[in-house]
C-alpha positions in Angstrom: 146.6 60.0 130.5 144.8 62.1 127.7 145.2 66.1 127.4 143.1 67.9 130.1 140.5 69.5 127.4 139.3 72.8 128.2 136.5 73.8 129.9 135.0 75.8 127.3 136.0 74.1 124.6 134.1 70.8 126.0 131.2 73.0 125.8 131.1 73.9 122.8 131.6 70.0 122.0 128.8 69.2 123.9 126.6 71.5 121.7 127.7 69.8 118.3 127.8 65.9 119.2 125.3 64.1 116.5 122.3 63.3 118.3 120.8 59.8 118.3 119.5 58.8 114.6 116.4 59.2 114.4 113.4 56.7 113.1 113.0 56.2 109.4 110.6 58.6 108.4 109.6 59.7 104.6 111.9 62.4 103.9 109.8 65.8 102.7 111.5 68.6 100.9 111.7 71.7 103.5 110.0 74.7 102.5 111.8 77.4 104.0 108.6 79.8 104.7 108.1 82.5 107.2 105.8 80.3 109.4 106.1 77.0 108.6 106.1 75.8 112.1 104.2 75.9 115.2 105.5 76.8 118.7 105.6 74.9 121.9 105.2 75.8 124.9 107.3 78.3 126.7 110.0 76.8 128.6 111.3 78.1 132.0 112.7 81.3 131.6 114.9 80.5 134.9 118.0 79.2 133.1 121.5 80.7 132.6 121.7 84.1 132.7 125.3 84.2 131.7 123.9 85.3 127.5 127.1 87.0 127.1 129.6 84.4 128.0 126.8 81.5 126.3 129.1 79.7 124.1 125.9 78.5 122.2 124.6 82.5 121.6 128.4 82.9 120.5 128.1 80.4 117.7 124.6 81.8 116.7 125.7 84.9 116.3 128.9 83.9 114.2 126.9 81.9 112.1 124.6 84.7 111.3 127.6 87.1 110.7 128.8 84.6 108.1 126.1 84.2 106.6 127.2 86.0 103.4 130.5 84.0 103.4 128.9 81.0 104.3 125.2 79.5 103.9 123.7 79.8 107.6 120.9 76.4 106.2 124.7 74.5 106.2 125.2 75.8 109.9 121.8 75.4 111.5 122.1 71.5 110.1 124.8 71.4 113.1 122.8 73.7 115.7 119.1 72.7 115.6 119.3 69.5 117.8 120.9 71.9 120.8 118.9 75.5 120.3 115.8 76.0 121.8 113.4 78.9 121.7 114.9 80.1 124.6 118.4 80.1 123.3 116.5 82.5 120.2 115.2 84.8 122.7 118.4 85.2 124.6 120.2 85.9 121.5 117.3 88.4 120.6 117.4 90.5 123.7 121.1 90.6 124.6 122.6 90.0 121.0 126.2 89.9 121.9 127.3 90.7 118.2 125.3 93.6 117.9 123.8 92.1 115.2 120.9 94.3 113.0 117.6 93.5 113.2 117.3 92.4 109.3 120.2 89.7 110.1 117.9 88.2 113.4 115.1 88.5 111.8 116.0 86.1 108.7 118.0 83.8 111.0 114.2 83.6 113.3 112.3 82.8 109.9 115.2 80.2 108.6 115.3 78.4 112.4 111.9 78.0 112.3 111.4 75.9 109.0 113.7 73.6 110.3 112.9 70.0 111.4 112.8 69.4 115.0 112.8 73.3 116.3 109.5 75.1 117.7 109.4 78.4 118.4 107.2 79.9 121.6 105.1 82.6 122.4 107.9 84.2 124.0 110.1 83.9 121.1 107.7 85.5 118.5 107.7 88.5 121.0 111.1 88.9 121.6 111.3 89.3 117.9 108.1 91.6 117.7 109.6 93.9 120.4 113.1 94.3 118.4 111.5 95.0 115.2 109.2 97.8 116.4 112.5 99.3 118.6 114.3 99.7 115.0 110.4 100.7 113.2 110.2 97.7 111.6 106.8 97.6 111.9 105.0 96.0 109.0 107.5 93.1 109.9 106.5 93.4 113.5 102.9 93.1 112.9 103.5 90.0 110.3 104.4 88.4 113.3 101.7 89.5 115.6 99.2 88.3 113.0 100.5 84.9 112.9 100.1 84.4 116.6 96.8 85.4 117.1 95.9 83.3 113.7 96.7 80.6 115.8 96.0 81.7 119.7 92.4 83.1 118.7 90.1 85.1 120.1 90.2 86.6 123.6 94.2 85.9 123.4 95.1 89.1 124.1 95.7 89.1 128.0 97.5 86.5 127.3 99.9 87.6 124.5 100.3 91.2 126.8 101.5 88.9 129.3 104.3 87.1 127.6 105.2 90.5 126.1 105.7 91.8 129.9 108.1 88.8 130.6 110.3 89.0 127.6 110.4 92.8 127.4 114.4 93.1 127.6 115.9 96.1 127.8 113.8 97.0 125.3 110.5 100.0 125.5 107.1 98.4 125.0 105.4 101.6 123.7 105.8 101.0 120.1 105.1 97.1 120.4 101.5 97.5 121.3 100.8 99.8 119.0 101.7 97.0 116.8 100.0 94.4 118.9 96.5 96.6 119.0 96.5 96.9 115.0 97.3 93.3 114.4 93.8 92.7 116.4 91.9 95.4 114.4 93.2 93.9 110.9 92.6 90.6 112.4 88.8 91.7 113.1 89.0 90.8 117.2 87.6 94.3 118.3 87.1 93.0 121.5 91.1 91.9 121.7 92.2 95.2 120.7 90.1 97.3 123.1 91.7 95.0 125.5 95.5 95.6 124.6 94.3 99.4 124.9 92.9 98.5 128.7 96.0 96.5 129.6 98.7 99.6 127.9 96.3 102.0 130.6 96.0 99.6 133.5 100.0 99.0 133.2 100.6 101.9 133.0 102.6 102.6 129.5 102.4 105.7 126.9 98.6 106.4 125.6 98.7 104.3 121.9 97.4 107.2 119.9 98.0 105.6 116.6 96.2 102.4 117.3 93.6 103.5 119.0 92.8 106.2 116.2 93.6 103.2 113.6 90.7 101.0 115.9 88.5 103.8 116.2 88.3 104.7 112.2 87.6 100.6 111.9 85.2 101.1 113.9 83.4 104.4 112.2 83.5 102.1 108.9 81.4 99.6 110.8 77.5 98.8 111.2 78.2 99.6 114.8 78.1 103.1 115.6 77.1 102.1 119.2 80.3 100.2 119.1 82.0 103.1 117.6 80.7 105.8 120.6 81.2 103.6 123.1 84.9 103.2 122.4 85.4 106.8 121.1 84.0 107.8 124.5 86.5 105.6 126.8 89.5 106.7 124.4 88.4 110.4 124.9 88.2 110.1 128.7 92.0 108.4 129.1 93.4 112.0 126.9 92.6 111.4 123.2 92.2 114.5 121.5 88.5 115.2 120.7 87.5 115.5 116.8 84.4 117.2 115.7 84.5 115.4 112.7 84.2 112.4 114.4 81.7 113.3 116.5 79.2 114.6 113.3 80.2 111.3 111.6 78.8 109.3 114.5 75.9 111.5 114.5 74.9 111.2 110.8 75.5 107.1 111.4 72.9 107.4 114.2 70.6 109.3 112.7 70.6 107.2 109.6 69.4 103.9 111.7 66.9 107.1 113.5 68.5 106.6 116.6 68.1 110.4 117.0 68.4 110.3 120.8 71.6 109.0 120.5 72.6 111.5 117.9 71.3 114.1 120.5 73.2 112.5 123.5 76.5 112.8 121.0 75.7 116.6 120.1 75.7 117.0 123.8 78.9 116.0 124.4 80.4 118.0 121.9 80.3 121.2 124.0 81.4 118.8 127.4 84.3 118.0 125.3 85.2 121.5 125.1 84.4 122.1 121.0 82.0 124.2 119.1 79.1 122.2 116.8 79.5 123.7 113.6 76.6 124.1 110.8 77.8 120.4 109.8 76.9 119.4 113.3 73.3 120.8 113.6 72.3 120.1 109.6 73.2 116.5 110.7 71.0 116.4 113.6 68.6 118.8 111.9 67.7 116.3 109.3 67.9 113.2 111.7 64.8 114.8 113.6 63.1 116.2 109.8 63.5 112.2 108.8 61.5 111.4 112.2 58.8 114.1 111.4 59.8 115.9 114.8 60.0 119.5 113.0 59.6 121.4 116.5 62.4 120.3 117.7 64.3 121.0 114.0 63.1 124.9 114.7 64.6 124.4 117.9 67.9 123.3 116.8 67.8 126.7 114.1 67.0 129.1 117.0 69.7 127.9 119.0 71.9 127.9 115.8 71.7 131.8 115.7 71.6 132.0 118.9 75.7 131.3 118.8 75.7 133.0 115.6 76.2 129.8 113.7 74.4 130.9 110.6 71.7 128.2 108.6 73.0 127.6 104.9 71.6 126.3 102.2 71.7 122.4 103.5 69.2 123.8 106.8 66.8 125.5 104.7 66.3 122.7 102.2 65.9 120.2 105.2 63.1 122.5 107.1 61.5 123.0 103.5 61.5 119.2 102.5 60.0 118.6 106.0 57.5 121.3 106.2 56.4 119.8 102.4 56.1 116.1 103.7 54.0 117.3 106.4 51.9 119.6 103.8 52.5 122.5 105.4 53.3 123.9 101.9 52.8 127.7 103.3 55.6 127.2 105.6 57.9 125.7 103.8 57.3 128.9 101.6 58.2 131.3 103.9 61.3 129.2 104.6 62.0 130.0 101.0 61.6 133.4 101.2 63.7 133.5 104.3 66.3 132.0 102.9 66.7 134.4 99.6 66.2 137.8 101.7 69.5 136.1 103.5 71.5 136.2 100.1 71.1 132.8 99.8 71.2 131.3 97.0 68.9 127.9 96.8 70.4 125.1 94.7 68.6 122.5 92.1 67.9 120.1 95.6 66.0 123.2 97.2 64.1 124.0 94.4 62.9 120.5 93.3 62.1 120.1 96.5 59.4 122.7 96.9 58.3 122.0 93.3 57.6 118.1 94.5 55.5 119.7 97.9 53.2 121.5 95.2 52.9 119.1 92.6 51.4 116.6 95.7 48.9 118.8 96.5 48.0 119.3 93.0 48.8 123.2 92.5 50.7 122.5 89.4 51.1 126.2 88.2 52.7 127.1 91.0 55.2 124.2 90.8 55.6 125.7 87.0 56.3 128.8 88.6 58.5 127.8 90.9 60.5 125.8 88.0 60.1 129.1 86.2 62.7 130.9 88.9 65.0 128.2 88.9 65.8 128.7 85.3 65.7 132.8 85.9 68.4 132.2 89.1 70.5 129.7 86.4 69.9 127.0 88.5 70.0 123.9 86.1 67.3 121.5 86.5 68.5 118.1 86.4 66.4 114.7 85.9 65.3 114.2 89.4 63.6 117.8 89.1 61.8 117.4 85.4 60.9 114.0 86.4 59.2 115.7 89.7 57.3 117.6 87.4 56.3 115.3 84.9 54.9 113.3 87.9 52.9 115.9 89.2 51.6 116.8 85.5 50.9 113.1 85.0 48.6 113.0 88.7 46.0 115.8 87.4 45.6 114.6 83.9 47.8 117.2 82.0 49.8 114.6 79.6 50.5 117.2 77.1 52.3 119.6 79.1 53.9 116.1 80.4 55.2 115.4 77.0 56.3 119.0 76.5 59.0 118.8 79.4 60.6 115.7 78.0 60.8 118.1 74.8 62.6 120.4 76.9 64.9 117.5 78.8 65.5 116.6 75.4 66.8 119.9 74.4 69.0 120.3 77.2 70.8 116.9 76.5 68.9 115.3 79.1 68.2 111.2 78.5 64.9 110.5 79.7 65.1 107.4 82.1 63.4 104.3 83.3 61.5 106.4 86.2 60.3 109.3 83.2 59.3 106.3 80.7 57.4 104.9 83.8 55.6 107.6 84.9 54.1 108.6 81.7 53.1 104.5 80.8 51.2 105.3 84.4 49.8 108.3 83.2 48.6 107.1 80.0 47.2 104.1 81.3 45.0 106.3 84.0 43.8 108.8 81.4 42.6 105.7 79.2 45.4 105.9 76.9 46.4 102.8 76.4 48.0 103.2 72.6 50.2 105.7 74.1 51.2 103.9 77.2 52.2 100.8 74.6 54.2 102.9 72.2 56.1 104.4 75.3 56.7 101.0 75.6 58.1 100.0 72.5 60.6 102.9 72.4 61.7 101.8 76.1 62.7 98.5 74.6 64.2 100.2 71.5 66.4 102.0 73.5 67.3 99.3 75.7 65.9 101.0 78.8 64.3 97.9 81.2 61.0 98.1 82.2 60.5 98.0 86.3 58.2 96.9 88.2 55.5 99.5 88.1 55.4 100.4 84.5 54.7 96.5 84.5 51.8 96.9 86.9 50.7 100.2 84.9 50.5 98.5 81.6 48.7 95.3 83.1 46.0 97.4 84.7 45.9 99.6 82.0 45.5 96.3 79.9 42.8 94.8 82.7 40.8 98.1 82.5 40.2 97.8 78.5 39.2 94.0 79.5 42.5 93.1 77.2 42.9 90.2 79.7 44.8 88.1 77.3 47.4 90.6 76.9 47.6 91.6 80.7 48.4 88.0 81.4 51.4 87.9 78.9 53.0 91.1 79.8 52.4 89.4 83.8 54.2 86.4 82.2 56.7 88.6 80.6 57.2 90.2 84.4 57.9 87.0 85.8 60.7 85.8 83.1 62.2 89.4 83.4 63.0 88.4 87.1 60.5 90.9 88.6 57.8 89.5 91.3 54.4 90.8 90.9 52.8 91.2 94.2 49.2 89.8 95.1 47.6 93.0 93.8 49.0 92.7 90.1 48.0 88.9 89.9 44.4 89.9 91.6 43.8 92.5 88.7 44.2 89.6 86.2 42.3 87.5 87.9 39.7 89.9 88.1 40.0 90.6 84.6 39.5 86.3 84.0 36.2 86.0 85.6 34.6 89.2 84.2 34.9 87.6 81.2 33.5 84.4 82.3 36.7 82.4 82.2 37.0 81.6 86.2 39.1 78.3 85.3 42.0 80.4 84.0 41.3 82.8 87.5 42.1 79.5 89.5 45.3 78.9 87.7 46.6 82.1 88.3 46.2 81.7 91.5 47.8 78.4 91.9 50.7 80.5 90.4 50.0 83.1 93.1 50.7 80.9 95.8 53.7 78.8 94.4 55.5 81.8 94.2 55.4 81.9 97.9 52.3 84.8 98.4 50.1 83.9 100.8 46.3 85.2 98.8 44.4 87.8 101.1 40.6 88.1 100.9 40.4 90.3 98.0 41.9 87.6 95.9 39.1 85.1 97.1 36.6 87.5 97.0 37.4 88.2 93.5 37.2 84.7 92.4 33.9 84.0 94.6 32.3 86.9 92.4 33.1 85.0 89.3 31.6 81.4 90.7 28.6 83.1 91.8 28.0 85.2 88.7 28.1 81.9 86.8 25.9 80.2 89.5 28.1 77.6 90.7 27.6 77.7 94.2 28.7 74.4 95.2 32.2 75.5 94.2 31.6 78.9 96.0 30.8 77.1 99.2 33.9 74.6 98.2 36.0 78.0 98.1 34.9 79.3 101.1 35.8 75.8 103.1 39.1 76.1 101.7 39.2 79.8 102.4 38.7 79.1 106.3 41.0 75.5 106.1 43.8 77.9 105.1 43.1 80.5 107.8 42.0 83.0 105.5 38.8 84.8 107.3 36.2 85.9 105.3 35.1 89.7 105.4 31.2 90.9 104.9 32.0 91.2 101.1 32.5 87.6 100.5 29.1 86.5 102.8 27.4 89.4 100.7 29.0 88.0 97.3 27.7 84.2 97.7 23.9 85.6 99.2 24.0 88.0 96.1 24.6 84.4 94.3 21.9 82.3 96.2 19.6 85.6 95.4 20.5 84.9 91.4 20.4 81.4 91.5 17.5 80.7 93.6 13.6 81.7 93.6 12.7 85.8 92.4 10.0 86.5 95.2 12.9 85.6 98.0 15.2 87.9 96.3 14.4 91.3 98.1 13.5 89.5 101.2 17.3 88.2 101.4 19.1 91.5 99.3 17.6 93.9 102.0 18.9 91.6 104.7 22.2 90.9 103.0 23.7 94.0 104.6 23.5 92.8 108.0 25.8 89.5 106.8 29.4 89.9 108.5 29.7 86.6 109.9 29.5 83.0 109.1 26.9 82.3 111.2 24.8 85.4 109.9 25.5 84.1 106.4 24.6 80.4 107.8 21.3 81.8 109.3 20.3 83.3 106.0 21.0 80.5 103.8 19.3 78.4 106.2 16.2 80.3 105.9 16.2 80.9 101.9 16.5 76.7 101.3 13.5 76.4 104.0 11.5 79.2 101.6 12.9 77.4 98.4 11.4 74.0 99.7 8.1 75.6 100.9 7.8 77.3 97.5 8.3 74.2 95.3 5.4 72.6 97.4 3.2 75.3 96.4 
């Protein structure tokens, strides 16, 4: 009869017989990586609860502890085929050696690229938990971010669950903190608002720090309506109110002009027991300026005084710029006034601002004025406010004293720009200058400053106007191969240009052009080309045109029935002419022009009999 072997002893035998070989398969190289394997499901958690006395969990932890002695890949060759995930967890959450966190941690990363082990749900947590209760929490949140890489969207009832079950003896606090911020990195908004729920509904410590870390995600969005909406449930389970926040989410509304929303978020600054500050009504102040409600902008000031939160220099150059978009230029001078006799003292963004009301009404000596002050307050003028007035200077003519602020830009160190360049090209080109507007041009190139799209459309009616068609159509050509697109007016003043000159051919294969580069021509294009058929009496082509005109949907206005009767006029017999020109006016239809026509080849047959 053999020795009587010990109970425990056979145990631990039990663990370490070989299991059966397994199939030939083509060996891999293991890659020992963080998460190199998948988990299974989680097993029963209704086995032994003996984790102290586990013989298995003993062996673990020796292993581990050796691990500097001896290389744990050589031990775990012997374990895998007996642990389970549930043998990890056990050894997790009880840890009869006392082992630290860094030692369990690399012995749940090496298990796991080994053949023929899975870890669970349960597992992963039961690591998550004991990292975040030593503040391990970048590690933690590695680990959250795997799972939900792999579990999805909408996982996060779920996951909360399996947290619940595997707790330990562990607090839960810090681990969804973790859990929340691996939702908001991962970009499932929706997951992490519900972790928040779940930590209220069960109910755990408020998670400050993710919910602030969700809620600045969310103020970084394109969602401020997202943003309120959880800012507002967060502030009614005890976050501490911000007015920073709330004039951030105000200036994000008002920038899409949601102003009622703005308004409803002013509001609740006062229910939430702060003060709006002069941040908080300029914000709103200019949402409603930017919607053209300026009553309600007036409003906002009186009540601003009224709890002696004073305007500065941001509220009065909001009113102004308002008051001047609306033309109430009178106004917005008071404002002005107002806002020196207060000791204020206006900056370069007030004072280009009035300048720009003035210069589009024309009263260009008193934007000079005006520009006149800023210099005498030291207020430095900066591009923006010479290019304001070189604008307004261009509008009523005055290109000298135009040229005589870049001379001062100039002086000052100042570079011209693409928008200066432009605007004089424009105002050349409208004074008949063409010469100038060209040379302008050539030192824009020379300087390597692009030409845009409206110093294009400048030159090319500037071109059109001094019937320089051929030119107009290579600097349109020129357009095009610089990237730009020239819209149907640009290629209709070309056109134009074509059949004044009799060339109606080279009209039609701009227009072809036109519409391959996806414009859909309006009337005025047709009309335009109709005038040149008509003036060269080919009025079977007009009447071709206007088929095709009404194939393509394009309806005819009383300019194109008055263009092809002024044609039948020319090109038909003299004594009908006045008959039919003093009729033409009444022409806004097809079936007037149909009518007419009708009559005037009746007359025209009549006549040739006589």
């Amino acid at each position: 009869m053999g020795t009587m072997m010990n109970p425990t002893t056979r145990t631990i035998k039990h663990y370490f017989v070989s299991p059966p070989p397994p199939p030939p398969v083509k060996l891999q190289r293991l890659q020992l990586l963080l998460f190199s394997t998948w988990f299974t499901p989680q097993s029963s958690p209704h086995v032994n609860q003996q984790h102290h006395n586990h013989p298995i969990l003993t062996t673990i932890s020796q292993a581990i502890k050796d691990t500097p002695l001896k290389p744990l890949d050589s031990s775990l060759k012997k374990l895998i085929p007996s642990v389970t995930a549930r043998h990890v967890i056990d050894l997790i959450t009880q840890n009869p050696f006392s082992l630290d966190p860094p030692s369990l941690l690399y012995f749940f990363k090496r298990v796991s690229s080994q053949k023929g082990f899975r870890h669970t749900i349960a597992s992963y947590c039961a690591m998550t938990n004991l990292l975040c209760n030593h503040k391990m929490f970048n590690e933690a949140q590695s680990l959250f971010s795997f799972i939900i890489s792999r579990k999805g969207k909408d996982s996060a009832s779920s996951i909360f669950t399996v947290i619940l079950e595997n707790r330990g003896t562990h607090q839960l606090n810090l681990v969804f903190n973790a859990l929340m911020n691996a939702y908001t990195d991962s970009g499932f908004v929706s997951d992490a608002i519900q972790c928040f729920r779940l930590v209220r509904k069960n109910g755990f410590r408020f998670p400050f720090h993710s919910s602030g870390y969700l809620l600045d995600r969310l103020m970084k969005s394109n969602s401020p309506a997202a943003a309120w909406a959880f800012y507002s449930e967060i502030l009614d389970s005890g976050f501490p109110p911000n007015i920073y926040t709330f004039n951030i989410l105000m200036h994000k509304f008002c920038k899409e002009r949601k102003i009622q929303e703005a308004q409803i978020i002013f509001d609740e600054i006062s229910k939430r027991g702060l003060n709006p500050t002069v941040v908080s009504f300029n914000t709103l102040i200019n949402g409603y300026c930017k919607t053209g409600n300026l009553e309600e902008c007036f409003r906002l000031k009186r009540v601003m005084l009224e709890t002696r939160t004073f305007p500065d220099v941001f509220t009065y150059s909001v009113l102004i710029d308002g008051l001047c978009k609306d033309s109430r230029i009178e106004e917005a001078n008071h404002q002005f006034e107002k806002m020196c006799e207060r000791g204020l003292v206006p900056n370069d963004v007030t004072f280009t601002t009035l300048i720009d009301g003035h210069c589009k009404i024309g009263r260009m000596s008193v934007a000079m004025e005006i520009y006149q002050q800023m210099l005498r307050k030291g207020v430095k003028p900066d591009l923006i406010t010479h290019n304001t007035l070189i604008n307004g200077l261009c509008k009523v003519g005055d290109l000298g004293r135009a040229r005589m602020i870049i001379d001062e830009m100039k002086k000052k160190n100042l570079k011209p720009d693409m928008i200066t360049y432009t605007i004089l090209i424009d105002g050349c080109c409208k004074e008949g200058d063409l010469e100038s507007a060209l040379e302008i041009r050539k030192g824009m190139i020379s300087q390597g400053i692009e030409l845009d799209d409206v110093a294009y459309t400048a030159l090319i009616s500037g071109l059109c106007r001094e019937e320089r068609v051929v030119d107009a159509e290579t600097t349109l050509m020129e357009m095009l191969r610089a990237g730009m697109e020239p819209d149907e007016a640009t290629y209709t003043m070309v056109i134009d240009g074509f059949c004044r000159k009799g060339d109606v051919k080279m009209g039609f294969k701009l227009l072809k052009e036109l519409q391959s580069s996806g414009h859909v021509p309006s009337v005025v294009t047709y009309n335009v080309l109709m005038n040149g058929l008509c003036k060269q009496g080919q009025m079977k082509n007009a009447k071709m045109l206007l088929d095709a005109m009404l194939n393509l949907g394009v309806v005819p206005d009383d300019v194109t029935y008055n263009i092809l009767l002024e044609g039948h006029c020319k090109n038909g017999y003299p004594e009908d002419f006045d008959k039919l020109r003093s009729e033409k006016g009444l022409v806004s239809d097809i079936a007037a022009y149909t009518s007419l026509i009708s009559g005037f080849r009746k007359n025209s047959k009549n006549g040739s009999k006589r």
